[in-house]
C-alpha atoms as an extended CHARMM CRD file, in Angstrom:
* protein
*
       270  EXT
         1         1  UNK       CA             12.7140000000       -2.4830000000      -18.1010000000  PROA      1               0.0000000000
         2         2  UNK       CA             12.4370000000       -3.8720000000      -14.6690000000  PROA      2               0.0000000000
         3         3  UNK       CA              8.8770000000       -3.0330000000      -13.6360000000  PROA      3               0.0000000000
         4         4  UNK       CA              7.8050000000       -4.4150000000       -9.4260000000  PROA      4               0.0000000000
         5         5  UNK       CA              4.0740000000       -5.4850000000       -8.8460000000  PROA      5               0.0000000000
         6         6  UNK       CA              3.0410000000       -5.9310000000       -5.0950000000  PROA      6               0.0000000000
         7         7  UNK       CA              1.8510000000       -9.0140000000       -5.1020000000  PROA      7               0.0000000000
         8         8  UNK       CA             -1.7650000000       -8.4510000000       -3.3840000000  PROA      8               0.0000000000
         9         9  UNK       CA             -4.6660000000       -8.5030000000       -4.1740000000  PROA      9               0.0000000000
        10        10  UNK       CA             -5.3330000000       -4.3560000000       -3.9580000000  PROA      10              0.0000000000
        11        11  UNK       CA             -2.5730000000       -4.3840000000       -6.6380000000  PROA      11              0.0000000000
        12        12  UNK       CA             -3.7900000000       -6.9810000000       -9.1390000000  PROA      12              0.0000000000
        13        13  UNK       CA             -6.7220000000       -4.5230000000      -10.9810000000  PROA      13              0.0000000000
        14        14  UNK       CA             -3.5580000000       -2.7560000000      -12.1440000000  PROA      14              0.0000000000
        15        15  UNK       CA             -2.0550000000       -5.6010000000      -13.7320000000  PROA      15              0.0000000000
        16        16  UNK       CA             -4.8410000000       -7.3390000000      -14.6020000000  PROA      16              0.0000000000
        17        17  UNK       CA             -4.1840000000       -6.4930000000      -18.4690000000  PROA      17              0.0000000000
        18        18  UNK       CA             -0.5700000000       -7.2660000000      -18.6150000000  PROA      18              0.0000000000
        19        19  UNK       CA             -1.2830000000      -10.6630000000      -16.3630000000  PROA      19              0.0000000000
        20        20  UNK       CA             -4.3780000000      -11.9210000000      -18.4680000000  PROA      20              0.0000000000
        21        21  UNK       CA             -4.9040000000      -10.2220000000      -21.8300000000  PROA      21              0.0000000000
        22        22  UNK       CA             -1.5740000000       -8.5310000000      -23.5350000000  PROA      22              0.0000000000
        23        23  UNK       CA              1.3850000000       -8.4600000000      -21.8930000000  PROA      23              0.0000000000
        24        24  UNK       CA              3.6850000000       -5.4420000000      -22.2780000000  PROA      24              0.0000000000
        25        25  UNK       CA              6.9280000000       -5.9850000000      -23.9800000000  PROA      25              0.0000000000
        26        26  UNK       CA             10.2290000000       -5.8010000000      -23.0170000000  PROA      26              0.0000000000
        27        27  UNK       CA              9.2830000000       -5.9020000000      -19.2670000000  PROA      27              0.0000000000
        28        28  UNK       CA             10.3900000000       -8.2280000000      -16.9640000000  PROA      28              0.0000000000
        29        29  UNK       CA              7.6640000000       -8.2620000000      -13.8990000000  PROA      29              0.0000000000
        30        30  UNK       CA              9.2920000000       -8.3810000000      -10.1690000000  PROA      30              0.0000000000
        31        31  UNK       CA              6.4690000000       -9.6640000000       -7.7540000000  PROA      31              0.0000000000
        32        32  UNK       CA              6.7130000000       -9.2750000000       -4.3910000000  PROA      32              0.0000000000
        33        33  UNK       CA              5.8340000000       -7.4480000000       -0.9180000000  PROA      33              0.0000000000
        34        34  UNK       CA              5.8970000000       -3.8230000000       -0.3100000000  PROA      34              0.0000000000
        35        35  UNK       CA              8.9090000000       -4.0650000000        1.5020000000  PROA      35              0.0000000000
        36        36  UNK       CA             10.7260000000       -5.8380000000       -1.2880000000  PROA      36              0.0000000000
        37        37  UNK       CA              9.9800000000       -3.4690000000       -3.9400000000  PROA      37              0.0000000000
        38        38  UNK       CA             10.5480000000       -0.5790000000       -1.7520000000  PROA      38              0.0000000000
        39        39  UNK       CA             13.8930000000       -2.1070000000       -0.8590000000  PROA      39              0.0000000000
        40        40  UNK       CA             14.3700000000       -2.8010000000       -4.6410000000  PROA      40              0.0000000000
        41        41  UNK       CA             13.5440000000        0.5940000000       -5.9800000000  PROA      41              0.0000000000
        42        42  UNK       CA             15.8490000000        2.1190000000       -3.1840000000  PROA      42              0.0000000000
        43        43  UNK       CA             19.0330000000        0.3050000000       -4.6500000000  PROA      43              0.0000000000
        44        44  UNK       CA             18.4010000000        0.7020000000       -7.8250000000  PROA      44              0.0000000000
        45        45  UNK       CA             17.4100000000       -2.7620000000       -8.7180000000  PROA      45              0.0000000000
        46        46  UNK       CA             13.4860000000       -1.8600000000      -10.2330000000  PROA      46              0.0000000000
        47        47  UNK       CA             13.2150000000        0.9780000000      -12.9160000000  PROA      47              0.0000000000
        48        48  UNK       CA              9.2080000000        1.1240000000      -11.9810000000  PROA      48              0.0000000000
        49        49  UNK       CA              7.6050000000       -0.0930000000       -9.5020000000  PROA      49              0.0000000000
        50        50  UNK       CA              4.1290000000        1.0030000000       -6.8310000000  PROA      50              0.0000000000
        51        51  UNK       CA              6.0440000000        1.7330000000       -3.8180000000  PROA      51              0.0000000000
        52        52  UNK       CA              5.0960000000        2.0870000000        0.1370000000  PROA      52              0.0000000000
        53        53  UNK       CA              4.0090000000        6.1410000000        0.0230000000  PROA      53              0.0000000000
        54        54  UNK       CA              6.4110000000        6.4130000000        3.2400000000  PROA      54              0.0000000000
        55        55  UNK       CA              9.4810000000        5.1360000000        1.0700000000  PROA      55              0.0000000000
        56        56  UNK       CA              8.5700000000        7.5680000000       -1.6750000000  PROA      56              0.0000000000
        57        57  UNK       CA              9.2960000000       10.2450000000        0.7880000000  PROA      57              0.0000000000
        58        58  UNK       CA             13.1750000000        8.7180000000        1.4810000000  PROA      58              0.0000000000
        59        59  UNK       CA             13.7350000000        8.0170000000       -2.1810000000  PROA      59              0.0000000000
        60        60  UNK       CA             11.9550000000       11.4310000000       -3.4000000000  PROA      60              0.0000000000
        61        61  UNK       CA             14.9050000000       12.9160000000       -4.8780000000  PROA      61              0.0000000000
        62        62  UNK       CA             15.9460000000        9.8740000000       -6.9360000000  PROA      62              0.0000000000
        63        63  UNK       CA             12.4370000000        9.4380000000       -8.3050000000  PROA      63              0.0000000000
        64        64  UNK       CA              9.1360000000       10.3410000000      -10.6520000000  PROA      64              0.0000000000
        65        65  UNK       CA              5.4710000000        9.6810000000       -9.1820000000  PROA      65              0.0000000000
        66        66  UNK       CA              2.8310000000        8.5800000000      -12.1240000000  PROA      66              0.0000000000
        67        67  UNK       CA              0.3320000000       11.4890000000      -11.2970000000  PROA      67              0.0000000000
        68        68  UNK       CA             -2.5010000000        9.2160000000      -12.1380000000  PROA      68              0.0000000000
        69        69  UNK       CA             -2.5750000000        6.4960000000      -10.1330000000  PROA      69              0.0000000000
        70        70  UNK       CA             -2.3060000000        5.2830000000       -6.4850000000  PROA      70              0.0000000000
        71        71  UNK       CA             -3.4560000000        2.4780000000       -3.9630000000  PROA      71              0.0000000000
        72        72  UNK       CA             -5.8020000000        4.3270000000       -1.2280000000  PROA      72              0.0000000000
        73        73  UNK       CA             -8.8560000000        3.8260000000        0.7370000000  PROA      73              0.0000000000
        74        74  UNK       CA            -11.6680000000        6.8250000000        2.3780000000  PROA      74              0.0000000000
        75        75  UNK       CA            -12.1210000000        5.1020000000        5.7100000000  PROA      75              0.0000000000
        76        76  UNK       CA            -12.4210000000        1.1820000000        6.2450000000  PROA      76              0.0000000000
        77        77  UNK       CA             -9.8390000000       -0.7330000000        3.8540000000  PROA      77              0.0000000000
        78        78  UNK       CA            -10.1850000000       -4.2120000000        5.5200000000  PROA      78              0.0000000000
        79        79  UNK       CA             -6.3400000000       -5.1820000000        4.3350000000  PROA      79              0.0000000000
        80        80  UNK       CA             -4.6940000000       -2.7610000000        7.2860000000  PROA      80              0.0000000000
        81        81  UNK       CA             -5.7580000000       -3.7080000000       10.5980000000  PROA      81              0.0000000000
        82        82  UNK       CA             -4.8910000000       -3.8430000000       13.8140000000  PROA      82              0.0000000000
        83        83  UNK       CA             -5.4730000000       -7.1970000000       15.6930000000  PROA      83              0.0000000000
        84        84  UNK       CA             -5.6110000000       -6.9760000000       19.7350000000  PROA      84              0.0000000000
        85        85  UNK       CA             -6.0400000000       -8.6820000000       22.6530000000  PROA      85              0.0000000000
        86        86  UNK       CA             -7.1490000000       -6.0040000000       24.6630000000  PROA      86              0.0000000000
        87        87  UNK       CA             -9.0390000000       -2.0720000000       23.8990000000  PROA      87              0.0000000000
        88        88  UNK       CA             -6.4840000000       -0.3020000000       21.4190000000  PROA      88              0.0000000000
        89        89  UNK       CA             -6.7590000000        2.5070000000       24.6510000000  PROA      89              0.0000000000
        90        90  UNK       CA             -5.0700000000        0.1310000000       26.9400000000  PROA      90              0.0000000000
        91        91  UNK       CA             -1.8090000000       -0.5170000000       24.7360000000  PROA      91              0.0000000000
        92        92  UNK       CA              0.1160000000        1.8630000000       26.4190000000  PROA      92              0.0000000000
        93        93  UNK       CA              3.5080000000        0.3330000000       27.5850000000  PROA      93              0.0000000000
        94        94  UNK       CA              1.8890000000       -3.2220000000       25.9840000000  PROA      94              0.0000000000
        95        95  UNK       CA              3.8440000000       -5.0310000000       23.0220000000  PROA      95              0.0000000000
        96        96  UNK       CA              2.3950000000       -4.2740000000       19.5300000000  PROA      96              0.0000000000
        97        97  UNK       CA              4.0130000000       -6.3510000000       16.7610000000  PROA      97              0.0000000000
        98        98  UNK       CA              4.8970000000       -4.5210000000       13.0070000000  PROA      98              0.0000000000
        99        99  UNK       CA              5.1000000000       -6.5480000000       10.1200000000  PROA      99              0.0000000000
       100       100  UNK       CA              8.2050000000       -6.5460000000        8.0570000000  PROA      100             0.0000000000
       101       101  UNK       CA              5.9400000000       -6.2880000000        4.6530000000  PROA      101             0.0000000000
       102       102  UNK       CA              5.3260000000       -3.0790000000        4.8800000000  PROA      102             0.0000000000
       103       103  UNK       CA              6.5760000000        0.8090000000        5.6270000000  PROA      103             0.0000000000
       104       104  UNK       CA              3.6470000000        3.1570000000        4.8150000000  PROA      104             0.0000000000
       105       105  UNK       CA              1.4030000000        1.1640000000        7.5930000000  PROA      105             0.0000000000
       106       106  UNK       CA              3.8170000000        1.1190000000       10.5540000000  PROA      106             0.0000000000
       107       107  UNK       CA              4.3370000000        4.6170000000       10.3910000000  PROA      107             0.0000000000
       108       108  UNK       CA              0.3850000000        5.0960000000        9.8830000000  PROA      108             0.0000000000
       109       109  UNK       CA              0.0960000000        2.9310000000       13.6140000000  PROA      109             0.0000000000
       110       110  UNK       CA              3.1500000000        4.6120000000       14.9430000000  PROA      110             0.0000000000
       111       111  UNK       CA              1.2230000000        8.2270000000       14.1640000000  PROA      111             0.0000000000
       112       112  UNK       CA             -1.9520000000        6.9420000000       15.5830000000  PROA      112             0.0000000000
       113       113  UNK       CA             -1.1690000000        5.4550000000       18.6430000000  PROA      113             0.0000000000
       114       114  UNK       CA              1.1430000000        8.3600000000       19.6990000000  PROA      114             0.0000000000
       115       115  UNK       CA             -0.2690000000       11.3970000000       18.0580000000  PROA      115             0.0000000000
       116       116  UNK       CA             -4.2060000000       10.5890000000       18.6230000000  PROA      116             0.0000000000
       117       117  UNK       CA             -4.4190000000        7.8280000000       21.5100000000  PROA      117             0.0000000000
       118       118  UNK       CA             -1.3350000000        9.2660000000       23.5050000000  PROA      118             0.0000000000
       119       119  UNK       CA              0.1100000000        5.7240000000       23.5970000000  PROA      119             0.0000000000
       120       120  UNK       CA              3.6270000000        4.9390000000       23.7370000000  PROA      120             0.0000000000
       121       121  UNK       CA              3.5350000000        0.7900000000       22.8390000000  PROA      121             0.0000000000
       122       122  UNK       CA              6.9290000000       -1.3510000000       22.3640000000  PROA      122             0.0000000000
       123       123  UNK       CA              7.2110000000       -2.3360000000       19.1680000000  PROA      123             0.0000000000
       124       124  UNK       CA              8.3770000000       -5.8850000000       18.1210000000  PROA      124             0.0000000000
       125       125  UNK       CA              9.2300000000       -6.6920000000       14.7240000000  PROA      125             0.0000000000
       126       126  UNK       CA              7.2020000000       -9.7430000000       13.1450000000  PROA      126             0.0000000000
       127       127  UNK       CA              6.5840000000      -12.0420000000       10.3850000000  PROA      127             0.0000000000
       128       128  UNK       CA              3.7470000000      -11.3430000000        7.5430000000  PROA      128             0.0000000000
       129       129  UNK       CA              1.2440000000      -13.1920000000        9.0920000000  PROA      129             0.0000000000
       130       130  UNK       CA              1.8360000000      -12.7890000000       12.8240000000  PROA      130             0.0000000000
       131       131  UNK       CA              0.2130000000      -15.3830000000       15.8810000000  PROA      131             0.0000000000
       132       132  UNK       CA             -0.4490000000      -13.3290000000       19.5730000000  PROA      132             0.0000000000
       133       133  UNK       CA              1.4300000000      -15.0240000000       21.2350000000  PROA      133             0.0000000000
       134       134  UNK       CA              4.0310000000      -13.2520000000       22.9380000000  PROA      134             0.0000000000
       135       135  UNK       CA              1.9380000000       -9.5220000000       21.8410000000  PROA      135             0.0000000000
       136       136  UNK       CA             -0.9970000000       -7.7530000000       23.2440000000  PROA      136             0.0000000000
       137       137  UNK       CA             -1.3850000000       -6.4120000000       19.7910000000  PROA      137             0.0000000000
       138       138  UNK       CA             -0.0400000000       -6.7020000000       15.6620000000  PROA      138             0.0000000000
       139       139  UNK       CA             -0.1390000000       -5.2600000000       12.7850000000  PROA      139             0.0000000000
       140       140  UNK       CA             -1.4080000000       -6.6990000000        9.7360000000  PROA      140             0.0000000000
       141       141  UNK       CA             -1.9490000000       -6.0810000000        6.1380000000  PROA      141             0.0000000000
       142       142  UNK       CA             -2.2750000000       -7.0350000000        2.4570000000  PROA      142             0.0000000000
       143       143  UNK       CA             -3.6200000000      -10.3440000000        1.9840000000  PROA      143             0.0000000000
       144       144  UNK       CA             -2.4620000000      -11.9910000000        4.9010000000  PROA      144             0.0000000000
       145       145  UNK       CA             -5.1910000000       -9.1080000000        6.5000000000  PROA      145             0.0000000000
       146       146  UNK       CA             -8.0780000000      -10.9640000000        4.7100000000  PROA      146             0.0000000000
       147       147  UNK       CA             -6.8720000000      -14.5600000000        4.7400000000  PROA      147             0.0000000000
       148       148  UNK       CA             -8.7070000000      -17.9010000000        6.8360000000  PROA      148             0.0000000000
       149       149  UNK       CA             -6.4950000000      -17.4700000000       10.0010000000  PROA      149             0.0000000000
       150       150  UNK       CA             -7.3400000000      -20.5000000000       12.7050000000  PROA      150             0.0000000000
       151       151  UNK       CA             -6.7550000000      -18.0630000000       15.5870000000  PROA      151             0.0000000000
       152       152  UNK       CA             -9.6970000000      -15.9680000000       17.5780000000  PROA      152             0.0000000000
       153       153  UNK       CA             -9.0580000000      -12.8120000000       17.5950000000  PROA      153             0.0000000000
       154       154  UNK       CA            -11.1300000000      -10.1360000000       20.3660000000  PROA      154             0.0000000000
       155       155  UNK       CA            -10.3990000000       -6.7120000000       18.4190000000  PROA      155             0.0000000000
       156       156  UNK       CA             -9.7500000000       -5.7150000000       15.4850000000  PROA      156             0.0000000000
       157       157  UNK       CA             -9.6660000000       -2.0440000000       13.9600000000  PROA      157             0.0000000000
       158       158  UNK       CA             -9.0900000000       -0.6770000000       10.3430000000  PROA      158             0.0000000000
       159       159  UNK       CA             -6.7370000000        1.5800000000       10.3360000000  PROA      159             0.0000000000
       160       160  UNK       CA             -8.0310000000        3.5760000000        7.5860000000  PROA      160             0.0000000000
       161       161  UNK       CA            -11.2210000000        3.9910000000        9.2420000000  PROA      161             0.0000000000
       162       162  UNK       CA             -9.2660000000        5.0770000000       12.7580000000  PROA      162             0.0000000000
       163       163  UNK       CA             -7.0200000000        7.2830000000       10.3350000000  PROA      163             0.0000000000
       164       164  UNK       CA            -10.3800000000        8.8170000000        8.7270000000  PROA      164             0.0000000000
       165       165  UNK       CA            -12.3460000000        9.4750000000       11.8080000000  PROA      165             0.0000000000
       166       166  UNK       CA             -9.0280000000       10.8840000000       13.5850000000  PROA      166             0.0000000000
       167       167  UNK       CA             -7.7450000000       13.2920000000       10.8700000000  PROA      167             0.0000000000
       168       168  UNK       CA            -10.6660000000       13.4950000000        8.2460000000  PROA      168             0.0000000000
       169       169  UNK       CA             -8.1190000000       12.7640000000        5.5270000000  PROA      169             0.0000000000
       170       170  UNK       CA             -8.2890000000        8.7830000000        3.3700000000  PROA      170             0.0000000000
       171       171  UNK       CA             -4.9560000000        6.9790000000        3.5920000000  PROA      171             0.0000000000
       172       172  UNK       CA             -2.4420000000        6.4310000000        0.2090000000  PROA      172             0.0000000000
       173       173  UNK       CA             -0.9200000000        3.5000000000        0.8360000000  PROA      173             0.0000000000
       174       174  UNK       CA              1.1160000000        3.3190000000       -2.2130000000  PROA      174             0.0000000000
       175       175  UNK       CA              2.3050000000        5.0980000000       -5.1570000000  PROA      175             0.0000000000
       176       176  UNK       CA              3.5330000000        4.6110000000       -8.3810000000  PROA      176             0.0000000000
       177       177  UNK       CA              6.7340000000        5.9150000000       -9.3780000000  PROA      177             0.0000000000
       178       178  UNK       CA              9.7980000000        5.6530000000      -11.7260000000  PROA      178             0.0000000000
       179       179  UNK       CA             13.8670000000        6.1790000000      -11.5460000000  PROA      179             0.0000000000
       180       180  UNK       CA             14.1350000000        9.4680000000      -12.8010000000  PROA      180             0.0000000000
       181       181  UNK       CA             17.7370000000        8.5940000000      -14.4230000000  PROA      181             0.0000000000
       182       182  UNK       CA             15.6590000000        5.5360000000      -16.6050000000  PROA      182             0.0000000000
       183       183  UNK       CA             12.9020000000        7.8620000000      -17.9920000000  PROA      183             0.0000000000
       184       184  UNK       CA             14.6300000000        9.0310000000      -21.0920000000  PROA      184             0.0000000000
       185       185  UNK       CA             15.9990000000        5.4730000000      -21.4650000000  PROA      185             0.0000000000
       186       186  UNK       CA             12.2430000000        3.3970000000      -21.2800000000  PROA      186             0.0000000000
       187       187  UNK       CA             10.1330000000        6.4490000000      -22.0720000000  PROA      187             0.0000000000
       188       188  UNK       CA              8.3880000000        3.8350000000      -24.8220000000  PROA      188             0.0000000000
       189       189  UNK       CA              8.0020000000        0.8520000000      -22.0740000000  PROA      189             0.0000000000
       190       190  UNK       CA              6.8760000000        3.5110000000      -19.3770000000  PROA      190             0.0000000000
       191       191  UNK       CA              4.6900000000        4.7870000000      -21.3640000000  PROA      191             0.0000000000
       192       192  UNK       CA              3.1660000000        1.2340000000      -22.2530000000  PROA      192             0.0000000000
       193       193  UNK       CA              2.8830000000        0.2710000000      -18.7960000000  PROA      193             0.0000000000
       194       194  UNK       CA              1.1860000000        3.2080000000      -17.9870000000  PROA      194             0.0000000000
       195       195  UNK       CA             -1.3810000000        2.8110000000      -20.9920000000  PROA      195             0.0000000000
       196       196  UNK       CA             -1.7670000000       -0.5980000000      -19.3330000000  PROA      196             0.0000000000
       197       197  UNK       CA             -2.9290000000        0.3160000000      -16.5300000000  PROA      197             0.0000000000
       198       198  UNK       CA             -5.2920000000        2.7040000000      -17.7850000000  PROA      198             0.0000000000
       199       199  UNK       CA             -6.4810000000       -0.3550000000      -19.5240000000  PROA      199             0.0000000000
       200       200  UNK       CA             -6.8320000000       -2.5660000000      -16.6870000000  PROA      200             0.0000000000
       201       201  UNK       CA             -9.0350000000       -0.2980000000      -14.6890000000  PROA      201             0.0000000000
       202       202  UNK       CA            -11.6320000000        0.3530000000      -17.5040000000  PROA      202             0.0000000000
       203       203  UNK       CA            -11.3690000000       -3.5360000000      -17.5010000000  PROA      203             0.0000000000
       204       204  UNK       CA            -12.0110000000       -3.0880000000      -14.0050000000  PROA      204             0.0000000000
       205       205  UNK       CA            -15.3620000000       -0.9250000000      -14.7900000000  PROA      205             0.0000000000
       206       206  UNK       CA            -16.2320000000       -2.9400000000      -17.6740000000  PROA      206             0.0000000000
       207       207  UNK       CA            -15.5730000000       -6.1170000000      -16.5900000000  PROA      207             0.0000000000
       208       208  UNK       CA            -15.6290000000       -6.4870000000      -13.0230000000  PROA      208             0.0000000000
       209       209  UNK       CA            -17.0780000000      -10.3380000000      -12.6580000000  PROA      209             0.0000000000
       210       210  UNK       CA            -14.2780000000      -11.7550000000      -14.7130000000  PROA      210             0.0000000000
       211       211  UNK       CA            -11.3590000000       -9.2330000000      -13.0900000000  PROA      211             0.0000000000
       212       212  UNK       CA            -13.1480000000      -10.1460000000       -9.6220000000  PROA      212             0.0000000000
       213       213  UNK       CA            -12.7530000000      -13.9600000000      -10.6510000000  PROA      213             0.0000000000
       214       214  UNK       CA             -9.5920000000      -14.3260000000      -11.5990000000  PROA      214             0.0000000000
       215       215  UNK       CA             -8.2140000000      -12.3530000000       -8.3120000000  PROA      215             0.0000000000
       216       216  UNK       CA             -9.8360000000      -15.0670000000       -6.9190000000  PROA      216             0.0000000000
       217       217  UNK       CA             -7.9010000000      -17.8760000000       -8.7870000000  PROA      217             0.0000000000
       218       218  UNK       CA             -4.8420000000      -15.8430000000       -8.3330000000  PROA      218             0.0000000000
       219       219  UNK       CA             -5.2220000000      -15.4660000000       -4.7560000000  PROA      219             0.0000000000
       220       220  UNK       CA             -7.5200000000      -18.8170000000       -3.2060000000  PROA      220             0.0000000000
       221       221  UNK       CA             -6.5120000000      -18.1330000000        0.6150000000  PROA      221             0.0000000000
       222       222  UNK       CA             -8.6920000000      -14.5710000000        0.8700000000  PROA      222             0.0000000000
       223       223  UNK       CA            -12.0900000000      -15.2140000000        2.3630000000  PROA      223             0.0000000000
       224       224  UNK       CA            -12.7080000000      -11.4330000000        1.6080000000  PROA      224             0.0000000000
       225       225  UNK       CA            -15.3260000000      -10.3520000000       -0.2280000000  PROA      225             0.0000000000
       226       226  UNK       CA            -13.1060000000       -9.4470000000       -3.2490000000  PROA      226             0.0000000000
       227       227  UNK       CA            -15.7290000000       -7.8190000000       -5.0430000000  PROA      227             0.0000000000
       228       228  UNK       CA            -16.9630000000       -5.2600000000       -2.0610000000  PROA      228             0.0000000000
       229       229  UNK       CA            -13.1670000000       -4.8670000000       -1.5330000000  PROA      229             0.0000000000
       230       230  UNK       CA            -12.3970000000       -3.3860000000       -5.1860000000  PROA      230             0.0000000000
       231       231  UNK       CA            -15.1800000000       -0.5290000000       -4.4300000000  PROA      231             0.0000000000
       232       232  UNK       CA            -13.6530000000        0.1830000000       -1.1860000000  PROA      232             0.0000000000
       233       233  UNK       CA            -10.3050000000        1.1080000000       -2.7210000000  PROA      233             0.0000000000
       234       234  UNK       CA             -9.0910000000        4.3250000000       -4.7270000000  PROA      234             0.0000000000
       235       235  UNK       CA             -7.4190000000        3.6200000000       -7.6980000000  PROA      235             0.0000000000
       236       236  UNK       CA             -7.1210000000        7.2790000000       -9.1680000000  PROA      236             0.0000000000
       237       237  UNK       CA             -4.2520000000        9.9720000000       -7.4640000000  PROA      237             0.0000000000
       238       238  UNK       CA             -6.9640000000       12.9970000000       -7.7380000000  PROA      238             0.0000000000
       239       239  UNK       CA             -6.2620000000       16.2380000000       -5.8720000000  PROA      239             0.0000000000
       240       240  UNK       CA             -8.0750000000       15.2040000000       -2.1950000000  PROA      240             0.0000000000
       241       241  UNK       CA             -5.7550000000       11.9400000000       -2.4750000000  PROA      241             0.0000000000
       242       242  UNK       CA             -2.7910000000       14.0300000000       -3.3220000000  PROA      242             0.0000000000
       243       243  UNK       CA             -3.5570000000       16.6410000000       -0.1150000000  PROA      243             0.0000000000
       244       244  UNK       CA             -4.6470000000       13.9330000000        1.7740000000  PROA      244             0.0000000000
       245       245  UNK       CA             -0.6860000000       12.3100000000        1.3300000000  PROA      245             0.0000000000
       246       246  UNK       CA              0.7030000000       15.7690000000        1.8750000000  PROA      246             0.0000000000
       247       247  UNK       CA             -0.9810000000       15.8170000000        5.3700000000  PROA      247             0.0000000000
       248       248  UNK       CA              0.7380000000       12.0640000000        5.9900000000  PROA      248             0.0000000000
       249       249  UNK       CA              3.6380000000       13.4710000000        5.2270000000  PROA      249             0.0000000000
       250       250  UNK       CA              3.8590000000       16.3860000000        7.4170000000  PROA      250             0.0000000000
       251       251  UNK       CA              2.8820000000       14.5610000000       10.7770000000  PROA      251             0.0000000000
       252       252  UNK       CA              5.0220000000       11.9880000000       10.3300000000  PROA      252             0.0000000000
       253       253  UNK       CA              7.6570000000       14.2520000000        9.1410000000  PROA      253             0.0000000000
       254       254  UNK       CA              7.1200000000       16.5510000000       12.6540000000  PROA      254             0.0000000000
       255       255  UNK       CA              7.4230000000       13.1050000000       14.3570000000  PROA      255             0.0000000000
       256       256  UNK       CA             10.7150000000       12.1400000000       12.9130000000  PROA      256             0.0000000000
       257       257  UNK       CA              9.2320000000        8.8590000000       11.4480000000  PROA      257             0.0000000000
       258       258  UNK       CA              9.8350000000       10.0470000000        7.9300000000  PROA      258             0.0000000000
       259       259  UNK       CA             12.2860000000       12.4580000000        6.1390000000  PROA      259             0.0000000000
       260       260  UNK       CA             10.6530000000       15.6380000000        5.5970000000  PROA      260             0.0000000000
       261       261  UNK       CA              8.9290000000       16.2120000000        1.9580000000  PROA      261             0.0000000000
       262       262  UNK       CA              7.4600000000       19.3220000000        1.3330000000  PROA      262             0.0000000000
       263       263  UNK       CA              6.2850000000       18.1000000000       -2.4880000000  PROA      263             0.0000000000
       264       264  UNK       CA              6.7640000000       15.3750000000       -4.6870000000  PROA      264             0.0000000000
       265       265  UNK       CA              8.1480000000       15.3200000000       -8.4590000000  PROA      265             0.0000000000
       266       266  UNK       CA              5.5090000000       13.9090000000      -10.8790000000  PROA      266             0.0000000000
       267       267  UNK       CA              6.1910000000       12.0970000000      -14.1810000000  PROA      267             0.0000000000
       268       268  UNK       CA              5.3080000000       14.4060000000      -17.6540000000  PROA      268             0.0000000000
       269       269  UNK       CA              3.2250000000       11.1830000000      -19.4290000000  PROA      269             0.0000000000
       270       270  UNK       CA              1.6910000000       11.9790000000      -22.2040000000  PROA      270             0.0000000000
């Protein structure tokens, strides 16, 4: 079974089990950026994969979402900001770069900017990791969000704290979810995978100095505190995270930035 990983670092207490203790068999692991997997799990090239939240609302017919499990935030994330040369009130008509890594996070700015601050911005597509040159403003996120960058910045704002204080709902950034025409074909491996991650976060709880230090190994260029970050993020799809989506959904559904979803279909593991 082809199985994606996004390879940051909000992703890694997930895999930490299959990475460092027992891998699962008969999985080959696809690492790579949001974008990639969502691309991947879009044309059928990843069984199971975590997948941008905003894909999983394209691709919601053709797949299963793991009921348990989810990448989120409740206010500040520090890996999805907003980095500006000027007040994020004065980008009206400015240019405000979107990074190609991601899908769930442009459409969080594009909502946010338009919906709550009334701004209409020009967007300009840009690398991972972009420089302000040629923008008044980018998007950022991930790792390259918390990495040493050698360029001063004057603002910077978290999008899931602007998201928070805006619309009282956290962010899910990601899901987890499977090719419903592969279930009855890997329902062992899915299964494992999902016991795996169970795993992993107990690990998580259990173990958090050695998870915390080999994120650190894994991923040298994040100046982060890796250890604060892990409590900042939401690791389990409960009801308020599941609402909370549901409300994405909707206003970016009214807004045309996503195909409409009025529910999602969730994965029978048991």
């Amino acid at each position: 079974m082809r199985l994606g990983y996004i390879d940051y670092l909000n992703c890694y207490p997930f895999y930490f089990r299959m990475f460092e203790k027992k891998p699962v068999p008969k999985i080959s692991i696809y690492p790579g950026y949001p974008c990639m997997l969502n691309k991947m799990m879009a044309h059928r090239q990843l069984d199971m994969s975590p997948i941008s939240s905003a894909t999983c609302a394209e691709i919601a017919d053709d797949v299963l979402v793991l009921p348990q499990f989810c990448l989120s935030s409740v206010g500040y994330v520090g890996s999805v900001i907003l980095i500006s040369k000027i007040p994020i009130e004065d980008l009206n008509q400015k240019t405000v770069g979107i990074t190609s890594a991601s899908h769930t996070s442009v459409v969080l700015l594009k909502v946010l900017l338009k919906k709550y601050y009334r701004l209409e911005p020009s967007y300009v597509p840009t690398e991972p990791r972009p420089v302000l040159k040629d923008m008044d403003a980018a998007l950022v996120i991930g790792n390259d969000a918390m990495a040493i960058t050698s360029e001063p910045v004057s603002y910077i704002y978290d999008l899931g704290d602007l998201w928070l204080r805006k619309t009282g709902f956290p962010v899910v950034f990601a899901v987890f979810a499977v090719r419903q025409s592969v279930v009855e074909k890997y329902k062992l491996q899915i299964k494992s995978v999902v016991s795996s991650y169970h795993s992993s976060l107990r690990c998580l709880e259990e173990e958090k100095e050695n998870v915390v230090s080999l994120a650190k190994a894994k991923y040298p260029d994040i100046i982060y505190d890796i250890n604060g970050y892990f409590d900042l993020l939401q690791f389990k799809f409960d009801d308020n995270l599941k609402e909370a989506l549901m409300f994405y959904y909707a206003v970016a559904g009214e807004m045309g930035l996503l195909k409409k979803v009025t529910g999602l279909s969730y994965l029978d593991v048991e």
